[in-house]
ZAMARGU-4260 file (C-alpha; in steps of 0.2 Angstrom, whole numbers, plus 5000, padded with zeros to 4 digits):
<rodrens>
0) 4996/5259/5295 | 5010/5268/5291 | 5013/5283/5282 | 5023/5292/5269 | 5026/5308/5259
5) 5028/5298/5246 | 5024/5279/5241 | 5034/5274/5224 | 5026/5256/5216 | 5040/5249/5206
10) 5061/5246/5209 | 5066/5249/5191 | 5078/5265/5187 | 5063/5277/5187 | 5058/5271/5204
15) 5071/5269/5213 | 5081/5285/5205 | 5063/5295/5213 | 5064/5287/5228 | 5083/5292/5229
20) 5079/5310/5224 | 5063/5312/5236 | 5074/5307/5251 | 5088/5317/5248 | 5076/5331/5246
25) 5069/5329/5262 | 5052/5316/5257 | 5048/5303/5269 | 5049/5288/5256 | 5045/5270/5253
30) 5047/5258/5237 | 5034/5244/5233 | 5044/5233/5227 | 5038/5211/5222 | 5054/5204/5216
35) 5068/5197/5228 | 5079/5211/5223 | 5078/5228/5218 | 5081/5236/5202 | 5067/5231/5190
40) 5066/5222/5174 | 5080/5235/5169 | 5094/5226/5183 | 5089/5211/5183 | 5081/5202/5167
45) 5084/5219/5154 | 5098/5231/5151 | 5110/5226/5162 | 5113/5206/5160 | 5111/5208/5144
50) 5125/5221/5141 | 5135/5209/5152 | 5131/5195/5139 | 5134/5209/5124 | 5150/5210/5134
55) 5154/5193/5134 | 5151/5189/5117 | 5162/5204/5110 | 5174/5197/5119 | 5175/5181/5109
60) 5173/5189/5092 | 5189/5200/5096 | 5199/5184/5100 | 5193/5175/5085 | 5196/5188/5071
65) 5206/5203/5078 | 5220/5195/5092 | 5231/5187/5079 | 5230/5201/5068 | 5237/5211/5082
70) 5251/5195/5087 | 5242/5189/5101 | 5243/5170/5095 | 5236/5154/5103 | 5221/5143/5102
75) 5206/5152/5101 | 5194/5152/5118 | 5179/5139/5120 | 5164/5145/5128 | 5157/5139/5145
80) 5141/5144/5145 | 5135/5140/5162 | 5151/5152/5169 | 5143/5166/5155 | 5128/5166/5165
85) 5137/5163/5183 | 5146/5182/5177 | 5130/5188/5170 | 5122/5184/5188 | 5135/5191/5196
90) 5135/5206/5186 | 5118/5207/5193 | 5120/5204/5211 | 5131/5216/5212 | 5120/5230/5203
95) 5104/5223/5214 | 5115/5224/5230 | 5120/5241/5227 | 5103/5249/5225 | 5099/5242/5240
100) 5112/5247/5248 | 5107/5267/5243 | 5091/5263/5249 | 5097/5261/5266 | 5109/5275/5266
105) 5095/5286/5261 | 5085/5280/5274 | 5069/5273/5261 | 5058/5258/5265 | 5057/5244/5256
110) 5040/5238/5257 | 5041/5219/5251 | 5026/5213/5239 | 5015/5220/5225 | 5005/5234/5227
115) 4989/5238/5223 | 4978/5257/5225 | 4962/5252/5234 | 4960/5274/5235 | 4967/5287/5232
120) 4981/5292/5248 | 4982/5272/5250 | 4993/5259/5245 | 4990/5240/5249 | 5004/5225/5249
125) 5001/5211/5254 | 4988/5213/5271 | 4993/5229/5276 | 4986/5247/5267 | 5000/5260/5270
130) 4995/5280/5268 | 5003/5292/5258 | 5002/5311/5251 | 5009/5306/5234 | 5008/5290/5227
135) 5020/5287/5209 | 5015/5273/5199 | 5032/5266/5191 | 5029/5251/5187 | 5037/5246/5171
140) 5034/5236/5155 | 5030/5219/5150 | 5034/5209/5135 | 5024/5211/5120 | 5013/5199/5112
145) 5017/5196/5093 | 5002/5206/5084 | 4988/5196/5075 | 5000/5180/5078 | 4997/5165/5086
150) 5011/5164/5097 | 5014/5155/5113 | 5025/5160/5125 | 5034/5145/5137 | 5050/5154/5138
155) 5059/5139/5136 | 5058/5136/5116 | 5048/5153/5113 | 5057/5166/5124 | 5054/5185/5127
160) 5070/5195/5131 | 5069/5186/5149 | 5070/5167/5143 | 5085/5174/5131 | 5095/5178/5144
165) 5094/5162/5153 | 5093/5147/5140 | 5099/5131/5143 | 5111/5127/5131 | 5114/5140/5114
170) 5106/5135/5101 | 5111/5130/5085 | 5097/5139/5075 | 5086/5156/5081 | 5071/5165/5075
175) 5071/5183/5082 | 5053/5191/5079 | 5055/5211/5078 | 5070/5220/5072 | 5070/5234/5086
180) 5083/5235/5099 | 5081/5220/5109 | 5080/5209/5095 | 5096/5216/5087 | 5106/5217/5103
185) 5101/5197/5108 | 5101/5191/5092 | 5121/5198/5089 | 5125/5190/5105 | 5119/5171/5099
190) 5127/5176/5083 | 5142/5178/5092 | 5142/5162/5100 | 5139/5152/5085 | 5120/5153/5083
195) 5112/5154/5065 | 5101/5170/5069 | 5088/5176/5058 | 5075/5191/5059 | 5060/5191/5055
200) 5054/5210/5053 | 5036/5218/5048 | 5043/5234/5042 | 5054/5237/5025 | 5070/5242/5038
205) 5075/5235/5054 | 5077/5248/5069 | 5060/5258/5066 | 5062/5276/5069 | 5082/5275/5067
210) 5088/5290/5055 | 5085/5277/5035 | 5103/5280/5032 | 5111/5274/5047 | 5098/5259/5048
215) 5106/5253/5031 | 5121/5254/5034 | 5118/5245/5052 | 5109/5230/5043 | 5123/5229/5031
220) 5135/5228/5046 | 5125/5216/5053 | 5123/5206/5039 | 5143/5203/5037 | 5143/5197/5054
225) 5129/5183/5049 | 5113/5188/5053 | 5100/5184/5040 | 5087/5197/5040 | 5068/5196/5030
230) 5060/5212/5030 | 5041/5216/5026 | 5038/5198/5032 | 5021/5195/5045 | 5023/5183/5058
235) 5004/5174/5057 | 5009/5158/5071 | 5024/5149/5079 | 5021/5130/5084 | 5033/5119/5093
240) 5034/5099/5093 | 5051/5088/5099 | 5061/5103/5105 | 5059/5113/5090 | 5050/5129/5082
245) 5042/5134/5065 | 5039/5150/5063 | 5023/5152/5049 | 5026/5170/5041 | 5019/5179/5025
250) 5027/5190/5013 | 5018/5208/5013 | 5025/5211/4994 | 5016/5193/4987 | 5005/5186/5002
255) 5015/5170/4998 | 5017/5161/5017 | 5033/5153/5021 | 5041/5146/5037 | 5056/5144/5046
260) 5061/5130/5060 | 5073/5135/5073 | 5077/5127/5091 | 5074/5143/5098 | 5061/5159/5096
265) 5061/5175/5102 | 5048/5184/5102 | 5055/5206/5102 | 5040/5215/5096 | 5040/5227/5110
270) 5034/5231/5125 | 5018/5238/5135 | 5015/5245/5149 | 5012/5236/5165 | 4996/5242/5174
275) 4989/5225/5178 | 4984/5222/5199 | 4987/5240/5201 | 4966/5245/5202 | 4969/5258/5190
280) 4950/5255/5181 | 4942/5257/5199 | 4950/5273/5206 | 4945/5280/5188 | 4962/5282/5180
285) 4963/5286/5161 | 4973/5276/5149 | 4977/5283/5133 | 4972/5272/5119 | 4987/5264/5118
290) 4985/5256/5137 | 4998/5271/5142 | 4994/5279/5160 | 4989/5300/5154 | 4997/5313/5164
295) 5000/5332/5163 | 5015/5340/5162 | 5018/5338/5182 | 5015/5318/5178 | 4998/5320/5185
300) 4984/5306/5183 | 4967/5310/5182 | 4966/5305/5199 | 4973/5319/5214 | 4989/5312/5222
305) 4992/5300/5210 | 5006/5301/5195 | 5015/5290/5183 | 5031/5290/5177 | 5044/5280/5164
310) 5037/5264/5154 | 5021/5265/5158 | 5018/5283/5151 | 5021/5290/5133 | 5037/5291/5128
315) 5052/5281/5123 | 5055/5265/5134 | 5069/5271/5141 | 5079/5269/5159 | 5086/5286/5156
320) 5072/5294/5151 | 5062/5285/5165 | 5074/5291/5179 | 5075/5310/5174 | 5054/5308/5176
325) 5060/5301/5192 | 5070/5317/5197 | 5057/5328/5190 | 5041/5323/5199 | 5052/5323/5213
330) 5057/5340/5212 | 5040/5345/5207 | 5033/5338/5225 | 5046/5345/5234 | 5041/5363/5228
335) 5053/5361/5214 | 5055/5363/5197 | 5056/5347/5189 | 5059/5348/5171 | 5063/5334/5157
340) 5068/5340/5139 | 5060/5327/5128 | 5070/5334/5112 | 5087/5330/5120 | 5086/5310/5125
345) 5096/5301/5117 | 5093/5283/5110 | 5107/5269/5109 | 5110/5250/5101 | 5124/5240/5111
350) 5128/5232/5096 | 5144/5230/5089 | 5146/5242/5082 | 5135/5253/5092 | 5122/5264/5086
355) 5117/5280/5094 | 5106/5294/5091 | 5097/5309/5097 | 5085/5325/5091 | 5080/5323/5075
360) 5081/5313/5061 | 5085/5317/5041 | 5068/5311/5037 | 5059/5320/5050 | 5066/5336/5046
365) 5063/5334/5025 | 5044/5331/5032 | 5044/5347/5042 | 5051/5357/5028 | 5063/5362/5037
370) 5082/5370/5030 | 5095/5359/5035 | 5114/5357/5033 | 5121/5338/5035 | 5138/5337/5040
375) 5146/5316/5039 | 5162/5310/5044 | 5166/5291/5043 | 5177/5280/5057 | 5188/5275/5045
380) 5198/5293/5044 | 5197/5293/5062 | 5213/5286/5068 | 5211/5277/5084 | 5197/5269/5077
385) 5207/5259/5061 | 5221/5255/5075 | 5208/5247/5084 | 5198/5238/5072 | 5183/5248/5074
390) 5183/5259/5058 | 5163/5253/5051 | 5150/5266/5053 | 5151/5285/5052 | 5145/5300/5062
395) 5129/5310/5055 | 5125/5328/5062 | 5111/5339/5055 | 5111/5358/5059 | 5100/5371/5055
400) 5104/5380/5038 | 5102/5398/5044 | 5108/5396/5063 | 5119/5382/5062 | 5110/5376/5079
405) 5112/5358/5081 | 5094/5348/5078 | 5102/5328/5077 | 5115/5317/5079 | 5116/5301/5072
410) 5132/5287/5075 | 5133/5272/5070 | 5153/5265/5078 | 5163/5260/5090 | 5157/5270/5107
415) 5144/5277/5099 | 5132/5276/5115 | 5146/5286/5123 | 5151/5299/5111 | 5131/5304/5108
420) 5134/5312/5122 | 5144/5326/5117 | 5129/5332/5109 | 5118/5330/5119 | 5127/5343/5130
425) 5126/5354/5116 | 5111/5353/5111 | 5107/5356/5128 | 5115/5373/5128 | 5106/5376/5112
430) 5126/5376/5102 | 5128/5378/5083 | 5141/5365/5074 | 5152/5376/5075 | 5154/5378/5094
435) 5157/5360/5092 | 5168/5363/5078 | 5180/5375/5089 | 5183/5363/5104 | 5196/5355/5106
440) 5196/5337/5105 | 5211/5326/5113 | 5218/5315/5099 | 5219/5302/5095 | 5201/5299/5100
445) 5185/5291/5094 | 5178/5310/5097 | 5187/5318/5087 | 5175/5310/5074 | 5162/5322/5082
450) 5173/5337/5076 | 5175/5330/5061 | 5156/5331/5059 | 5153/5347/5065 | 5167/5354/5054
455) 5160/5346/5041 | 5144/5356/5043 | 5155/5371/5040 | 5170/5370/5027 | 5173/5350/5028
460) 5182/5340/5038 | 5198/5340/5041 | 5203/5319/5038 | 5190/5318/5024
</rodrens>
């Protein structure tokens, strides 16, 4: 039986990113880890391959509609989709690999299998039961199902996000249920590559949560790229015969049913957490009503020595926000002070263009009551975005009316999951627009639009 300071259950970024911090501060660690490689849904059948594929597919679109503009002439490129995948598999290898191989520089064991808590200070995989002080539930999220439908997932026809990301063939017509993030992101790559993609939404808007005014403008953009959307719409059932879908949905505004066919499915309502083998309901662990594992404010369960971070807490489903709960509790049970600022986490879309976001939201500031100041600034007076073909979307700051301090951010354009971050800093340091406003920004660059928005909090932008 061996033991551990700490026994980590999950590979994903808020486990492995724990496991990393424990060791370096001192913990004696191990990582429960099932799959064949390391990494989680997150590297291997989530946010990496399918940026890789987002990648790809960008890729294509350039060299169809923007090389000859710029004078790069020839025949347009064909796609091979079974080398897509080979580099999308690559792409993961070679993320997979590397966690592994910090896991060895930091001296953490890999303990191969999935793991269960048959009490509290022990963790079983497989035959053997393996003691720890502190045992941190990370294990993830699953797909979820389509609510009140009849669905059937075979992950062949009717996909999650993992059948997407390895179909046999593209197909020619695709349904995407949910129009969140995942959707959005692999529905654009099919589009890309010559699917006709519709999506089916419940809500009025696409990209629930997502500041209204940047979600209709990201639907728009979408839209000229050839995505069909149908919004208020419940999905009641999807059958399959010969290779093909139909999708049976109902109009909220009439109640009149309709249906769509499609040689392809996918089902993106979500995801929940995933608790399932763990033993949670016989060690006395409380779920929250949602199926979430409660914790405290130390990521404490209702169990002593046992915590949860990432996915399978409250929260957004997040890797970033998953591994700064991963430092955290690590630092806590070092003697630490582990800390994570939920009002400074920023969300992103790896669309094209991108959409990115963080604090709050026009609409959630009007329900507050709250005095605010909005200062916009659209790509196309930014320079280097109209030299590269990337002048869509604008940048959307909201700061407080009296202090001018910071309270959101909202991009929707090229780099907008990199320029968010400029904000985040400071917002961070608890900055005004104007702080923003009176650094210097290298030109040309796509962040100068950032200025531009915080000038335009003040006395206007400059290019506007």
């Amino acid at each position: 039986m061996a033991q551990y300071d700490v026994i980590i259950i999950g590979s994903g970024p808020g486990g492995y990113v724990c496991a990393i911090r424990c060791a370096q501060l001192g913990l004696k660690t191990a990582v429960v880890e099932g799959r064949e490689t390391l990494g989680g849904t997150c590297l291997n059948v989530g946010c990496i391959p399918s940026k890789a594929l987002l990648h790809a597919s960008h890729q294509l679109h350039e060299a169809e509609h923007n090389f000859a503009k710029m004078g790069l002439k020839g025949k347009s490129p064909s796609v091979d989709w079974k080398q897509m995948l080979a580099y999308k598999q690559d792409v993961i290898d070679q993320n997979t690999k590397g966690i592994e191989f910090l896991f060895k520089k930091n001296k953490i064991d890999w303990l191969k299998g999935w793991g269960s808590i048959p009490a509290a200070g022990q963790v079983k995989v497989g035959d053997d039961v393996h003691e720890a002080k502190h045992i941190i539930i990370a294990s993830g999220s699953d797909s979820a199902a389509v609510p009140g439908a009849d669905v059937t997932v075979d992950e062949e026809i009717v996909v999650t996000s993992t059948g997407a990301l390895e179909l046999s063939s593209i197909p020619k017509e695709m349904v995407v249920i949910g129009g969140g993030v995942i959707g959005l992101e692999l529905g654009s790559v099919y589009a890309r590559l010559g699917s006709a993609v519709t999506v089916v939404e419940y809500l009025d808007a696409i990209t629930p949560g997502q500041d209204a005014e940047v979600a209709k403008q990201f639907q728009r953009l979408l839209q000229k790229q050839g995505l069909k959307f149908i919004t208020g719409a419940a999905v009641s059932k999807v059958t399959t015969k010969s290779g093909k879908a139909d999708v049976t949905y109902t109009l909220r505004r009439d109640e009149s049913e309709h249906t769509l066919r499609a040689d392809c499915v996918l089902v993106a309502t979500g995801r929940k957490p995933h608790t399932d083998g763990l033993g949670l309901d016989a060690l006395g662990v409380k779920l929250t009503g949602r199926g979430q594992i409660a914790v405290d404010d130390d990521y404490s369960t209702s169990v002593d020595g046992i915590y949860a971070i990432g996915d399978v807490i409250e929260g957004p489903m997040l890797a970033h926000k998953a591994e700064d709960e991963g430092m955290a509790i690590a630092e806590i049970l070092a003697g630490q002070a582990g800390h994570v600022n939920y009002e400074v986490i920023p969300g992103v879309i790896y669309t094209h263009p991108e959409v990115a976001s963080v604090g709050l939201t026009e609409e959630q500031l009007k329900s507050e009551g709250r005095a605010y100041k909005v200062g916009k600034f659209a790509f196309m007076g930014n320079g280097r975005a109209k030299a590269n073909f990337a002048g869509d979307g604008f940048v959307k700051m909201l700061a407080d009316k009296e202090t001018d301090r910071i309270l959101g951010c909202h991009v929707i354009g090229p780099m907008a999951g990199d320029l968010i971050h400029e904000v985040c800093v400071a917002m961070e340091f608890g900055a005004a627009a104007e702080d923003l406003a009176r650094t210097c920004h290298a030109h040309p660059t796509y962040s100068e639009a950032m200025r531009e928005a915080a000038l335009a909090c003040g006395d206007g932008a400059i290019h506007a």
